[in-house]
N, CA, C and O atoms as CSV, one atom per row, in Angstrom:
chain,resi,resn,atom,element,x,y,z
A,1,UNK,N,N,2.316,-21.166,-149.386
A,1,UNK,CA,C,3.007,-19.902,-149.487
A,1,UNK,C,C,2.452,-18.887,-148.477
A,1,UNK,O,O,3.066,-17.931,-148.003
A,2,UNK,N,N,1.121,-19.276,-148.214
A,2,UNK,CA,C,0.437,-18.075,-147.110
A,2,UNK,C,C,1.284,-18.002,-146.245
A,2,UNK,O,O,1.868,-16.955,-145.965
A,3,UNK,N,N,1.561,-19.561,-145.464
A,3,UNK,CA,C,2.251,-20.085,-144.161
A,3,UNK,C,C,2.967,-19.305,-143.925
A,3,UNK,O,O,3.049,-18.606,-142.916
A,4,UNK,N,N,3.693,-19.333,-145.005
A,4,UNK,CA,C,5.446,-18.676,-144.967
A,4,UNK,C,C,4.913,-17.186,-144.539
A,4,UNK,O,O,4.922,-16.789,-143.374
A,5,UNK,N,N,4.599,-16.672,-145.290
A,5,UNK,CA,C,4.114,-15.173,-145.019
A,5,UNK,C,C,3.664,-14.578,-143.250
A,5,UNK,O,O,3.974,-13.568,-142.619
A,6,UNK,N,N,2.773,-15.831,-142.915
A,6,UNK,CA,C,2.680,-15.315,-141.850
A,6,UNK,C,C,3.516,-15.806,-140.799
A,6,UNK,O,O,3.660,-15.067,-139.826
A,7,UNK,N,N,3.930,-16.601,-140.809
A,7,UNK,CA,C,5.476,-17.115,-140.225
A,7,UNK,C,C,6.345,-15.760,-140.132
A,7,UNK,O,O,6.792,-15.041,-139.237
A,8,UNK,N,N,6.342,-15.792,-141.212
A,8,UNK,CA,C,7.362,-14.450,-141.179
A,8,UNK,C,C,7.227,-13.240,-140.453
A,8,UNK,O,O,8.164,-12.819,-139.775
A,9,UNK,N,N,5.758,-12.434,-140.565
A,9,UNK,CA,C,5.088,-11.570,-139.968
A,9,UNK,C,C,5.223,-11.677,-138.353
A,9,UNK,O,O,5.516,-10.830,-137.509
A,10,UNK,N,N,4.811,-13.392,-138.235
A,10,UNK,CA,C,4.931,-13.738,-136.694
A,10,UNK,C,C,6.235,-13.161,-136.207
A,10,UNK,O,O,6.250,-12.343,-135.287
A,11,UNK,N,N,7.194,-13.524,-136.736
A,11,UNK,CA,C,8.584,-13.271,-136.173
A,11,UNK,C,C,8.812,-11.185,-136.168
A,11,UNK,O,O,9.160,-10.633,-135.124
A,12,UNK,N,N,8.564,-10.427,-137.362
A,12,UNK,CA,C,8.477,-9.237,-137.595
A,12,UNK,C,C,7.859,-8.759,-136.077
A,12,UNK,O,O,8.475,-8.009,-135.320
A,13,UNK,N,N,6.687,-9.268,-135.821
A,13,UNK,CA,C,5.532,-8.486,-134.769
A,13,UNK,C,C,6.218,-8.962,-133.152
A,13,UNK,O,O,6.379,-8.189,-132.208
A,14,UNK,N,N,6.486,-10.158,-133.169
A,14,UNK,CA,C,7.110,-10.596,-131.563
A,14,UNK,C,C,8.085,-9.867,-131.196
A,14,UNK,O,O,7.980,-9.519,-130.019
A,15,UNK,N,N,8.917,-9.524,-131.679
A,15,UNK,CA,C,10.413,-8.281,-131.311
A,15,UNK,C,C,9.691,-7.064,-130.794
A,15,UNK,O,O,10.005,-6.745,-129.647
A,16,UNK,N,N,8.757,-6.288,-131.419
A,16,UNK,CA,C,7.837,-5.561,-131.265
A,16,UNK,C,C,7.532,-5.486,-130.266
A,16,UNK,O,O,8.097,-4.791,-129.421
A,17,UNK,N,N,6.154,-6.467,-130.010
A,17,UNK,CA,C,5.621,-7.211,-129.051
A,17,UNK,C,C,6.522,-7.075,-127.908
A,17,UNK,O,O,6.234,-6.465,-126.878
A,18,UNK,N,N,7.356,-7.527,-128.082
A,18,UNK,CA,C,8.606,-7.904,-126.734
A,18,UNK,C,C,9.005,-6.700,-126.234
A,18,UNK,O,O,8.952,-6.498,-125.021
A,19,UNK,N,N,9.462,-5.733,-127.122
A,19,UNK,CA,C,9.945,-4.032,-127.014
A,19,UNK,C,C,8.311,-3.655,-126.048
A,19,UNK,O,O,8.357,-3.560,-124.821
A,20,UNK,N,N,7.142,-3.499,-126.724
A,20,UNK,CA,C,6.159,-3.084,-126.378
A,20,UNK,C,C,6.047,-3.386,-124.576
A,20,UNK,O,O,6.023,-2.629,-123.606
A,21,UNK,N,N,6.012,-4.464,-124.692
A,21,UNK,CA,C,5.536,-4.881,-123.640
A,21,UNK,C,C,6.495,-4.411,-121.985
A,21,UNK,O,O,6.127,-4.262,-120.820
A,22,UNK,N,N,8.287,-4.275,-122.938
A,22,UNK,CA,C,9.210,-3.981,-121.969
A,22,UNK,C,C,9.230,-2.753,-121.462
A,22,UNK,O,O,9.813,-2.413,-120.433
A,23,UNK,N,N,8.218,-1.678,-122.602
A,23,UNK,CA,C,8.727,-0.431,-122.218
A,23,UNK,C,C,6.919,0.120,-121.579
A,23,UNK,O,O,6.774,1.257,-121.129
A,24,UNK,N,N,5.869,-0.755,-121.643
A,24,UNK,CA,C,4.933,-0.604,-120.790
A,24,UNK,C,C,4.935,-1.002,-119.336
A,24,UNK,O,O,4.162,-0.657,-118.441
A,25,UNK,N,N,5.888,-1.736,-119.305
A,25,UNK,CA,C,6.273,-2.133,-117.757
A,25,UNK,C,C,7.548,-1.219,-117.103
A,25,UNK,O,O,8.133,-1.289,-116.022
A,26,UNK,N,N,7.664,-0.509,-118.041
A,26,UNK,CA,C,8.900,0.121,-116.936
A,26,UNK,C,C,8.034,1.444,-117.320
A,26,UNK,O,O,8.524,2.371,-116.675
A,27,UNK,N,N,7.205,1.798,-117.921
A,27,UNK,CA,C,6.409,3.015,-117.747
A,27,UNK,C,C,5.913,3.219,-116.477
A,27,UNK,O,O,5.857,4.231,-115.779
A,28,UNK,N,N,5.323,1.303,-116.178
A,28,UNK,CA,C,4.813,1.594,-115.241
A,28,UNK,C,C,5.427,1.504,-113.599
A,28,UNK,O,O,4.772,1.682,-112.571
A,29,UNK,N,N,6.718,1.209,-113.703
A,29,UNK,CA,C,7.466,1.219,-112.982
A,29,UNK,C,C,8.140,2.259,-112.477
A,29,UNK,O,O,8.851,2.201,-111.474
A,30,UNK,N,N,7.847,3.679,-113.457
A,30,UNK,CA,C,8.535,4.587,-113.219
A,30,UNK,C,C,7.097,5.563,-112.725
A,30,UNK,O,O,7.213,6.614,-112.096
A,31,UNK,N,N,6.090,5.115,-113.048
A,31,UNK,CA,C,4.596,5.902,-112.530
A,31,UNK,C,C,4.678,5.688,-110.625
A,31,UNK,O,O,4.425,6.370,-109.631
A,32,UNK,N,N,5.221,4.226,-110.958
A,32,UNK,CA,C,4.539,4.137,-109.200
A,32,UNK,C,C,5.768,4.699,-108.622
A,32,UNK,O,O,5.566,5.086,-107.471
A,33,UNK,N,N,6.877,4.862,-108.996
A,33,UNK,CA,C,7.966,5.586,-108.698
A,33,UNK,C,C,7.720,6.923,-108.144
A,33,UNK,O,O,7.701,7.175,-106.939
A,34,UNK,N,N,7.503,7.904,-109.249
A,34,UNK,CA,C,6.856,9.514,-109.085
A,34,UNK,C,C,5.553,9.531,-107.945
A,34,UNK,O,O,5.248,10.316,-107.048
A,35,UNK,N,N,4.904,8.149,-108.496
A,35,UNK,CA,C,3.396,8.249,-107.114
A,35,UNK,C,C,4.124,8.518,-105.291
A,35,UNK,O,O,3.642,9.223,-104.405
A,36,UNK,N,N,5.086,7.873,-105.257
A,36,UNK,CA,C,5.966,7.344,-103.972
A,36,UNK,C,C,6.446,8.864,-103.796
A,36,UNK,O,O,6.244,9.361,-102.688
A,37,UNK,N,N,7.104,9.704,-104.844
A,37,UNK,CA,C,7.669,10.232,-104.542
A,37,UNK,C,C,7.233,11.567,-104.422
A,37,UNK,O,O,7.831,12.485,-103.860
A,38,UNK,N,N,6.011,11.606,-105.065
A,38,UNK,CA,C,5.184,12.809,-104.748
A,38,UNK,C,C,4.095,12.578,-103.104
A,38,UNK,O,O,3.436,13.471,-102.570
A,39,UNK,N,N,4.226,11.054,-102.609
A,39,UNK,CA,C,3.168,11.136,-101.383
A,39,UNK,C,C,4.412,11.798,-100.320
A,39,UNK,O,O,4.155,12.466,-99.319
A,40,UNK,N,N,5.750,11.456,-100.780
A,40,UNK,CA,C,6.892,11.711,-99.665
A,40,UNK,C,C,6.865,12.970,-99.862
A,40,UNK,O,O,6.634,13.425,-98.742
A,41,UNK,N,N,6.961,13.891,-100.632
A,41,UNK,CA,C,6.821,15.027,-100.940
A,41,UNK,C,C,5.676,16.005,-100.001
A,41,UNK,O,O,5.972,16.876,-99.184
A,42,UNK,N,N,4.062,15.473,-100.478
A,42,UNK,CA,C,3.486,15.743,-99.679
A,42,UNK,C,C,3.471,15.708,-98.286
A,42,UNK,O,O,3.349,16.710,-97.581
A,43,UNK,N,N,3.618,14.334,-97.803
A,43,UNK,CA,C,3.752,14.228,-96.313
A,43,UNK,C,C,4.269,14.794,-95.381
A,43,UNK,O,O,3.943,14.889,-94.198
A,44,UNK,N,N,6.074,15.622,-96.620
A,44,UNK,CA,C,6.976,16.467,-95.602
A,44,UNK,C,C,6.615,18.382,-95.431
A,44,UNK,O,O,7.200,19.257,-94.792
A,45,UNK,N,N,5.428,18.415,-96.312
A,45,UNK,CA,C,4.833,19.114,-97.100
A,45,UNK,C,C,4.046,19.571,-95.245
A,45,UNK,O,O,4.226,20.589,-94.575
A,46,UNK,N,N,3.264,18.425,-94.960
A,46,UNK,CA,C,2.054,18.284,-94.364
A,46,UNK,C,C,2.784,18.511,-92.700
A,46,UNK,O,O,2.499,19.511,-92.040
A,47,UNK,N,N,3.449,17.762,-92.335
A,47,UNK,CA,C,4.632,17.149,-91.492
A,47,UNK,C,C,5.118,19.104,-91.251
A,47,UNK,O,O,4.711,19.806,-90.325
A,48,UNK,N,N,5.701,19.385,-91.958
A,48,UNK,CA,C,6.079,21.384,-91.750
A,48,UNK,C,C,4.585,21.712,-91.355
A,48,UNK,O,O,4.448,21.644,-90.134
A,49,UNK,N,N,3.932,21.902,-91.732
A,49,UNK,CA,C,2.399,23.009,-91.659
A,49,UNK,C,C,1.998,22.245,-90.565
A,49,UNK,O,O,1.452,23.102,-89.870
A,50,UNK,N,N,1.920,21.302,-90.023
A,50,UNK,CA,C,0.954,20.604,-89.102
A,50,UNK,C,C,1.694,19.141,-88.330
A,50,UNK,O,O,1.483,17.929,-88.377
A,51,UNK,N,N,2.668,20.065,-87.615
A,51,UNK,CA,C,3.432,19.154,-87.107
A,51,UNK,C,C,3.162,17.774,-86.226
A,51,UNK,O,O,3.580,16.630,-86.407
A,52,UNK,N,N,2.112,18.448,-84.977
A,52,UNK,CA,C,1.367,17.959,-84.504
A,52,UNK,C,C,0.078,16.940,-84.907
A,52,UNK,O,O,-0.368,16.082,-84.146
A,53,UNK,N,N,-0.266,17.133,-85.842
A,53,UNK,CA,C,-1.608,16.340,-86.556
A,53,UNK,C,C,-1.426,15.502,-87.733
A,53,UNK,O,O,-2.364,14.889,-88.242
A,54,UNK,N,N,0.258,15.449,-88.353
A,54,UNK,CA,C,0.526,15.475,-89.457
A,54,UNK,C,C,-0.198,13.323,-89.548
A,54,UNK,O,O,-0.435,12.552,-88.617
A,55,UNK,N,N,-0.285,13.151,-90.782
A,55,UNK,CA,C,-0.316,11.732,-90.398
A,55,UNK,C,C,0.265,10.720,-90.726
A,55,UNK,O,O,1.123,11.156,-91.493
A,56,UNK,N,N,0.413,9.457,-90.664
A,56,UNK,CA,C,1.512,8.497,-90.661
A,56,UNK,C,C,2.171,8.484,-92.415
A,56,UNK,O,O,3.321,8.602,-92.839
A,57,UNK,N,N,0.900,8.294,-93.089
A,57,UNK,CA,C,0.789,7.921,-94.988
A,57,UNK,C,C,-0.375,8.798,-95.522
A,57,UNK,O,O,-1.517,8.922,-95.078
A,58,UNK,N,N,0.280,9.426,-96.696
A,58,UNK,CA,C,-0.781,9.747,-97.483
A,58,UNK,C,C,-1.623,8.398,-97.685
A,58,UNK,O,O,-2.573,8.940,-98.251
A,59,UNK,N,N,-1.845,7.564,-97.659
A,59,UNK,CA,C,-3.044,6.851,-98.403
A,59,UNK,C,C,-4.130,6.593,-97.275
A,59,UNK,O,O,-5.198,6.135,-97.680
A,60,UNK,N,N,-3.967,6.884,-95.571
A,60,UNK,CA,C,-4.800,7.255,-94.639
A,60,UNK,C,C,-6.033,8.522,-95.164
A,60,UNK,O,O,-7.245,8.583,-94.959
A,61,UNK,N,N,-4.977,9.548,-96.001
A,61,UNK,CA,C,-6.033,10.967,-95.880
A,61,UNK,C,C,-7.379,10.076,-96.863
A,61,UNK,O,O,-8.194,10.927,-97.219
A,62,UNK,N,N,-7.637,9.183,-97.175
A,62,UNK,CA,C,-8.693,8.236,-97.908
A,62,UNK,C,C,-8.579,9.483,-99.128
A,62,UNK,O,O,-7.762,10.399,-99.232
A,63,UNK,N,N,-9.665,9.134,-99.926
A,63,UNK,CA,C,-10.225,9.565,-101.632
A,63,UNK,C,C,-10.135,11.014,-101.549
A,63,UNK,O,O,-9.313,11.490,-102.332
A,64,UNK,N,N,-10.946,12.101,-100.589
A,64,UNK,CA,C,-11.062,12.580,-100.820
A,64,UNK,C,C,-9.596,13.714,-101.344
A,64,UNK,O,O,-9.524,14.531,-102.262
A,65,UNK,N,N,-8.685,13.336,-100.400
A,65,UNK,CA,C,-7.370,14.078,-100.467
A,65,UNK,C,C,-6.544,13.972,-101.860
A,65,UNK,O,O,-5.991,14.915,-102.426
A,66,UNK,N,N,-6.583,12.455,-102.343
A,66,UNK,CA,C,-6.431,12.350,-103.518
A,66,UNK,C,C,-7.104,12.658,-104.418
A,66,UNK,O,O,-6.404,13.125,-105.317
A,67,UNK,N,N,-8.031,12.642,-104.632
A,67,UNK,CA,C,-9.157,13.752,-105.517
A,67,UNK,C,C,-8.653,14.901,-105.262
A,67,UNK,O,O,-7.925,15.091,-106.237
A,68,UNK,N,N,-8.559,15.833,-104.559
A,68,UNK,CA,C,-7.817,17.488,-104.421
A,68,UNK,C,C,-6.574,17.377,-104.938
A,68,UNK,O,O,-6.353,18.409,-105.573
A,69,UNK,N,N,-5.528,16.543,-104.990
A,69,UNK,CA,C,-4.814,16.751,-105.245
A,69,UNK,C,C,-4.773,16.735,-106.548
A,69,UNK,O,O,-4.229,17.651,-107.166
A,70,UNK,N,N,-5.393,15.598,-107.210
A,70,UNK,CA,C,-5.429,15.309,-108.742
A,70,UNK,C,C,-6.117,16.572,-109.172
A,70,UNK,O,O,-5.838,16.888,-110.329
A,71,UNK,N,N,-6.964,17.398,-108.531
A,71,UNK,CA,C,-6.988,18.681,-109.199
A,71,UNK,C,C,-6.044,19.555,-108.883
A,71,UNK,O,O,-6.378,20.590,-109.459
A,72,UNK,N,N,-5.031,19.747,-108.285
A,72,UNK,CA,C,-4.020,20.624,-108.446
A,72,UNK,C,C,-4.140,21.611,-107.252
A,72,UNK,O,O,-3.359,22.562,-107.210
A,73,UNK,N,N,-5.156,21.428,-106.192
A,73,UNK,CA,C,-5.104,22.049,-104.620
A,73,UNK,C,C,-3.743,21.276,-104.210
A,73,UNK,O,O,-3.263,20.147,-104.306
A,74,UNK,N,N,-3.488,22.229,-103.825
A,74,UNK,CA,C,-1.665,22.037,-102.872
A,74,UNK,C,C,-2.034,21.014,-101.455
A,74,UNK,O,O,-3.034,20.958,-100.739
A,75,UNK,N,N,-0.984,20.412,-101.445
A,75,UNK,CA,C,-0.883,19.192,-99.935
A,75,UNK,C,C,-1.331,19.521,-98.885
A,75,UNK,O,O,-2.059,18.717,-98.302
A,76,UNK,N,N,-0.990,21.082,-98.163
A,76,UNK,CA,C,-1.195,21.578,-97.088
A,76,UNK,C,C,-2.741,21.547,-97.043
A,76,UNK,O,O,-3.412,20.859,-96.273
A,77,UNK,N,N,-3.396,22.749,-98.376
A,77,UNK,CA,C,-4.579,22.709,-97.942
A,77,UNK,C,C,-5.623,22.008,-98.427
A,77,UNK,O,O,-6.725,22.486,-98.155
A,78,UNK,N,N,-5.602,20.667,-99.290
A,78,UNK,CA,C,-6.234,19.611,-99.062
A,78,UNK,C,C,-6.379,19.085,-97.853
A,78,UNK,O,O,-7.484,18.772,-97.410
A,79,UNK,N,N,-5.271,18.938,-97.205
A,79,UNK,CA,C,-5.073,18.395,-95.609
A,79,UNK,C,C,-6.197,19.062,-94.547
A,79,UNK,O,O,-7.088,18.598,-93.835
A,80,UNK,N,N,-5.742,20.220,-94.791
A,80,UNK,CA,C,-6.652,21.172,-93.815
A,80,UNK,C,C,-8.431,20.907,-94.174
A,80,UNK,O,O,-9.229,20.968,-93.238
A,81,UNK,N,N,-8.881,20.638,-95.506
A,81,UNK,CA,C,-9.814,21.027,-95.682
A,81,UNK,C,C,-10.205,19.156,-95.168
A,81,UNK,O,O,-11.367,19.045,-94.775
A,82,UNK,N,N,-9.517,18.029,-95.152
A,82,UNK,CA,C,-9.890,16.968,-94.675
A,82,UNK,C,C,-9.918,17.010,-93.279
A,82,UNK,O,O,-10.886,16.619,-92.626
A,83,UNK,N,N,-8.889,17.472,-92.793
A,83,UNK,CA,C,-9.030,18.174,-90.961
A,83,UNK,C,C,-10.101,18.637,-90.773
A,83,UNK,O,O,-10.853,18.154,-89.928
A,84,UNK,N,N,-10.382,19.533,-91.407
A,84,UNK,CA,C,-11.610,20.256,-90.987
A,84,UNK,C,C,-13.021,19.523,-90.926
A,84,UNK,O,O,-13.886,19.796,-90.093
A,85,UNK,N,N,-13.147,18.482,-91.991
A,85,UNK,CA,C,-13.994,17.896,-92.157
A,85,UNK,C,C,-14.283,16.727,-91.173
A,85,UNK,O,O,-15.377,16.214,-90.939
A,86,UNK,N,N,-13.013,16.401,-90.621
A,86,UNK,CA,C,-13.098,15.232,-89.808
A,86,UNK,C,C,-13.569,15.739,-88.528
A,86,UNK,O,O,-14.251,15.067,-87.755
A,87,UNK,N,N,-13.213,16.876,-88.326
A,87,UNK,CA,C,-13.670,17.686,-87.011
A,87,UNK,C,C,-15.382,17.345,-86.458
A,87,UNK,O,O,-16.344,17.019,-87.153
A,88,UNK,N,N,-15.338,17.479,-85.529
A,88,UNK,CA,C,-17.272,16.863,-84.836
A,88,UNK,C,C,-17.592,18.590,-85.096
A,88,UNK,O,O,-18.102,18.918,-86.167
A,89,UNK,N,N,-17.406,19.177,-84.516
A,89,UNK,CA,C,-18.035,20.703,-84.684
A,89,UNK,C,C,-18.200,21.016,-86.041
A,89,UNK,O,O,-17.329,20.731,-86.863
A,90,UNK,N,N,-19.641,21.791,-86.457
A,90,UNK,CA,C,-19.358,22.003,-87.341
A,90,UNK,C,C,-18.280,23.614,-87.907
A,90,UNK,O,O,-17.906,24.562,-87.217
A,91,UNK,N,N,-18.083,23.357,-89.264
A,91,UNK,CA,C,-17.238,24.645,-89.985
A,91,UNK,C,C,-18.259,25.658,-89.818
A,91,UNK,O,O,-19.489,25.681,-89.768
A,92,UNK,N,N,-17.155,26.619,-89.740
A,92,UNK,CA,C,-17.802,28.190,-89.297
A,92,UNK,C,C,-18.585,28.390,-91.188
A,92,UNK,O,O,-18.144,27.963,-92.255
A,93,UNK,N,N,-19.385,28.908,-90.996
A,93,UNK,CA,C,-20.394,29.422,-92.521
A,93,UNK,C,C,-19.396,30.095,-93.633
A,93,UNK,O,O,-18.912,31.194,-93.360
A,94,UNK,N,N,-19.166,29.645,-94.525
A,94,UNK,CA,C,-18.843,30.446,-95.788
A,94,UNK,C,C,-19.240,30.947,-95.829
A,94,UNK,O,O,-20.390,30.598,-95.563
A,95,UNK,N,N,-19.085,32.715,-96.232
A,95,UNK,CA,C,-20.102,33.875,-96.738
A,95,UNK,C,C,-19.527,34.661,-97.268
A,95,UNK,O,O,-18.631,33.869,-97.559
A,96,UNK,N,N,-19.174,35.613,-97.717
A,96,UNK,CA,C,-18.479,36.631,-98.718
A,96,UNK,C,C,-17.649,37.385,-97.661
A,96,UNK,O,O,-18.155,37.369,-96.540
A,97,UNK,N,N,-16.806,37.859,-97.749
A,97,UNK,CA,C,-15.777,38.836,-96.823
A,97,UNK,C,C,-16.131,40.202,-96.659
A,97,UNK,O,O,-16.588,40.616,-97.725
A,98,UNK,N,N,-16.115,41.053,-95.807
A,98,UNK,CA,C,-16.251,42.285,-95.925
A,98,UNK,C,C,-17.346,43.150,-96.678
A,98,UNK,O,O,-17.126,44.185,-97.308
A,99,UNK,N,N,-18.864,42.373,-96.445
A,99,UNK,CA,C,-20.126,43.093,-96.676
A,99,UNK,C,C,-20.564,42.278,-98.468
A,99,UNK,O,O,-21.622,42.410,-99.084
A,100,UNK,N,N,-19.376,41.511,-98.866
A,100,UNK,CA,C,-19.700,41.205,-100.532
A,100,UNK,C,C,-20.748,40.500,-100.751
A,100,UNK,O,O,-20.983,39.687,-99.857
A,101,UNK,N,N,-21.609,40.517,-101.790
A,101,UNK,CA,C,-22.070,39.699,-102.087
A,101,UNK,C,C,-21.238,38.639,-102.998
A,101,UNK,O,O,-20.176,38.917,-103.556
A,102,UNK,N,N,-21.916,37.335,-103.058
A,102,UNK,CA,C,-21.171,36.490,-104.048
A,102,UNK,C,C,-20.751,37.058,-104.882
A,102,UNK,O,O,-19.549,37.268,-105.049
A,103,UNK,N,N,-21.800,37.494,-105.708
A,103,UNK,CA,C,-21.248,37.911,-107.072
A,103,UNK,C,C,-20.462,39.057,-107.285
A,103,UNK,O,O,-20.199,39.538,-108.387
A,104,UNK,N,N,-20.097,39.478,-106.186
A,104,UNK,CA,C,-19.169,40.785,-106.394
A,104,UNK,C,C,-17.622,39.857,-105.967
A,104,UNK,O,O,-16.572,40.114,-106.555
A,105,UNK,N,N,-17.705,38.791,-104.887
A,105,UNK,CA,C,-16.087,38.305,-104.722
A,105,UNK,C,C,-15.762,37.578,-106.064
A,105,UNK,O,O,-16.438,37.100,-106.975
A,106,UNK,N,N,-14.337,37.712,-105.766
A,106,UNK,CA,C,-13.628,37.604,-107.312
A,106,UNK,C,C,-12.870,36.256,-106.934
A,106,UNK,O,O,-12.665,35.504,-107.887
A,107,UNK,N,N,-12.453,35.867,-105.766
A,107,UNK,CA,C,-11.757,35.233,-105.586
A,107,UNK,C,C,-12.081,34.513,-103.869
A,107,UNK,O,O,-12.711,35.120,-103.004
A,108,UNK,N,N,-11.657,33.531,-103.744
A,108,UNK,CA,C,-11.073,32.957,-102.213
A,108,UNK,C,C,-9.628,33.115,-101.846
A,108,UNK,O,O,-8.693,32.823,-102.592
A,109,UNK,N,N,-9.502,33.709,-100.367
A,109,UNK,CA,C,-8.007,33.293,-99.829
A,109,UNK,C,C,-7.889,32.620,-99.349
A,109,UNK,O,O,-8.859,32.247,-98.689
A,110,UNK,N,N,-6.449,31.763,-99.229
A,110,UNK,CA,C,-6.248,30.703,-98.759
A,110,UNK,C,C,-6.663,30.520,-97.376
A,110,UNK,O,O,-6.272,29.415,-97.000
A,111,UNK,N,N,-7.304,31.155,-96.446
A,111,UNK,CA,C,-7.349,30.682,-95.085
A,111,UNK,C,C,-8.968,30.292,-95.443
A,111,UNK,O,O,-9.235,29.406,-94.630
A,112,UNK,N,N,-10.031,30.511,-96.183
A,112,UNK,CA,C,-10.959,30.666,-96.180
A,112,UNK,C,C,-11.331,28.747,-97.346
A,112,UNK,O,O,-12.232,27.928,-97.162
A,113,UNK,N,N,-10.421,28.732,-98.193
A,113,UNK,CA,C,-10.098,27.718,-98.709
A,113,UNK,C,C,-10.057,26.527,-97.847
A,113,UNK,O,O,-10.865,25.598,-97.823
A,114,UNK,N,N,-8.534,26.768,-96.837
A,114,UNK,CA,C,-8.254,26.098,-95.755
A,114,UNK,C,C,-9.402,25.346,-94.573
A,114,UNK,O,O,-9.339,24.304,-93.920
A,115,UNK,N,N,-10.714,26.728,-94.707
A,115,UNK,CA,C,-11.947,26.064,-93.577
A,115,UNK,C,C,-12.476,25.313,-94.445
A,115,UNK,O,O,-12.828,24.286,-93.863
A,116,UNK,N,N,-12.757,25.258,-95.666
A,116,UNK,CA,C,-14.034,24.844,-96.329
A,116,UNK,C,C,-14.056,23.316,-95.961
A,116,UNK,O,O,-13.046,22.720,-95.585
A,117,UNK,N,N,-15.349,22.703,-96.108
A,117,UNK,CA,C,-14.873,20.823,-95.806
A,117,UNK,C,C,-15.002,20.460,-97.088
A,117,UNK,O,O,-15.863,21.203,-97.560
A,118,UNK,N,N,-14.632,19.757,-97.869
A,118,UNK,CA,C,-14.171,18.419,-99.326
A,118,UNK,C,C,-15.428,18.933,-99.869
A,118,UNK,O,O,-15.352,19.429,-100.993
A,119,UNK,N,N,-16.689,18.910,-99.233
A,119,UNK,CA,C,-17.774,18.632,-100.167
A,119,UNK,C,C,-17.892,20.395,-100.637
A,119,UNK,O,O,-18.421,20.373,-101.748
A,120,UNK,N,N,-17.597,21.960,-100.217
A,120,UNK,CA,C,-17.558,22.926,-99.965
A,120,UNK,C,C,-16.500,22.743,-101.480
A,120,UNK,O,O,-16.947,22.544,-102.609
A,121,UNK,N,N,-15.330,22.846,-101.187
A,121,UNK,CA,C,-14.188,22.849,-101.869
A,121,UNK,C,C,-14.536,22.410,-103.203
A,121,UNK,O,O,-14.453,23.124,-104.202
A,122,UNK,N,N,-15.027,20.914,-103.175
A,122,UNK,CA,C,-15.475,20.239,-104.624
A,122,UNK,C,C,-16.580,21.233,-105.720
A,122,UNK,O,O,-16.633,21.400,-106.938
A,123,UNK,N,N,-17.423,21.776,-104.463
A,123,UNK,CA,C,-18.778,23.073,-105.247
A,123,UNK,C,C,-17.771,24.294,-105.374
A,123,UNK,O,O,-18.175,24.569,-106.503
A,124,UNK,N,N,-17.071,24.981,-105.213
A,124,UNK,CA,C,-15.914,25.557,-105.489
A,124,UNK,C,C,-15.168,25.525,-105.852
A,124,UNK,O,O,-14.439,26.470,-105.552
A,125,UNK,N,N,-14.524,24.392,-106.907
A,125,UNK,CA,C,-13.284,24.165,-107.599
A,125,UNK,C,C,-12.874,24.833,-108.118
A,125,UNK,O,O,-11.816,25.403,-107.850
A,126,UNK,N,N,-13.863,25.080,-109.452
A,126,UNK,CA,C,-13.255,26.440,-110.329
A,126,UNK,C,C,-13.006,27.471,-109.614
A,126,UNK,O,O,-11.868,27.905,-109.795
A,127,UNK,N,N,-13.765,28.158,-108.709
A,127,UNK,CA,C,-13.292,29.611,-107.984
A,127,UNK,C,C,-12.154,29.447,-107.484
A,127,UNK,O,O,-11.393,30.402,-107.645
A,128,UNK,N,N,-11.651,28.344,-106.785
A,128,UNK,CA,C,-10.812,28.179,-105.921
A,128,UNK,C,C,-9.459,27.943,-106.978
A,128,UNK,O,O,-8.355,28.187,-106.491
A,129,UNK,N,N,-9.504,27.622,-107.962
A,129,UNK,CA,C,-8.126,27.113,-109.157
A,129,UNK,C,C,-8.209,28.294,-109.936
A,129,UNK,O,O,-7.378,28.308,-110.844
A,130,UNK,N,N,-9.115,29.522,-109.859
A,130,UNK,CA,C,-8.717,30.592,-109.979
A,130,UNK,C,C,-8.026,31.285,-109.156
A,130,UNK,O,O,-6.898,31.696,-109.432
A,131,UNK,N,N,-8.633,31.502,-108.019
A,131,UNK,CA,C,-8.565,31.979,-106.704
A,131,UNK,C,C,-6.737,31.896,-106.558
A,131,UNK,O,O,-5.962,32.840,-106.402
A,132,UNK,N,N,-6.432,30.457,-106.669
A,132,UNK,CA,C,-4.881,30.290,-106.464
A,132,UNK,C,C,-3.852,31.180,-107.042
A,132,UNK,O,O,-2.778,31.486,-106.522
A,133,UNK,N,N,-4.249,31.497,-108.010
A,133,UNK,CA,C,-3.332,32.396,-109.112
A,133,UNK,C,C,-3.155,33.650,-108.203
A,133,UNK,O,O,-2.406,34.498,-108.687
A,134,UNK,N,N,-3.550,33.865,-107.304
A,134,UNK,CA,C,-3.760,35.133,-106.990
A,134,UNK,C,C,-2.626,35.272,-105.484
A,134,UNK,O,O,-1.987,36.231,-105.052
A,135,UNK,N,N,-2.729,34.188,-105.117
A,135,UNK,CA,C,-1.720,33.479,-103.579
A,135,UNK,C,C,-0.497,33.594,-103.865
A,135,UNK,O,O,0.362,33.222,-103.066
């Protein structure tokens, strides 16, 4: 009598199973979808601001660009701040604007954002995902 029981169960859980499995694959079918369609996005993004330098695929700008983005820094100036970084010279010094000390600036503007290099930007996140609200 067990048999039967789980016989039965077997059949209950496989439909399931089958549903489950159909609608984790088109989840993920529709992820790499939006991925495609947010690098095209970016690229035409990148392609306007930097016509000249723009580059072939997002998946060239390597980790770091995707890391900025997954925090919510915009296409353009992730780009810039990987430009900048790739550059041999070094970036002109971060320092406060107009006589401030740190603790008196409230915020970054975007051109100042734009110099910083990945590793600058990353020690600045929070200021800078404040900072945006303000652009």
């Amino acid at each position: 009598m067990e048999e039967k029981n789980m016989e039965s169960m077997e059949r209950e859980v496989s439909p399931q199973a089958l549903e489950s499995a159909q609608l984790l694959e088109e989840l993920r079918a529709l992820r790499a979808r939006e991925l495609e369609w947010v690098f095209r996005e970016d690229l035409d993004r990148i392609r306007r601001a930097f016509p000249q330098q723009a580059p072939d695929s997002i998946p060239e700008l390597g980790d770091d660009f995707l890391k900025m983005r997954s925090l919510g820094i915009d296409a353009v100036t992730a780009f810039a701040a990987i430009r900048q970084a790739r550059q041999p010279e070094t970036p002109p010094p971060m320092g406060p604007a107009d006589g401030q000390s740190d603790s008196d600036q409230d915020f970054f503007g975007p051109e100042e954002v734009r110099r910083m290099t990945p590793r600058q930007v990353e020690a600045n996140l929070k200021k800078i995902e404040r900072s945006q609200r303000h652009w």
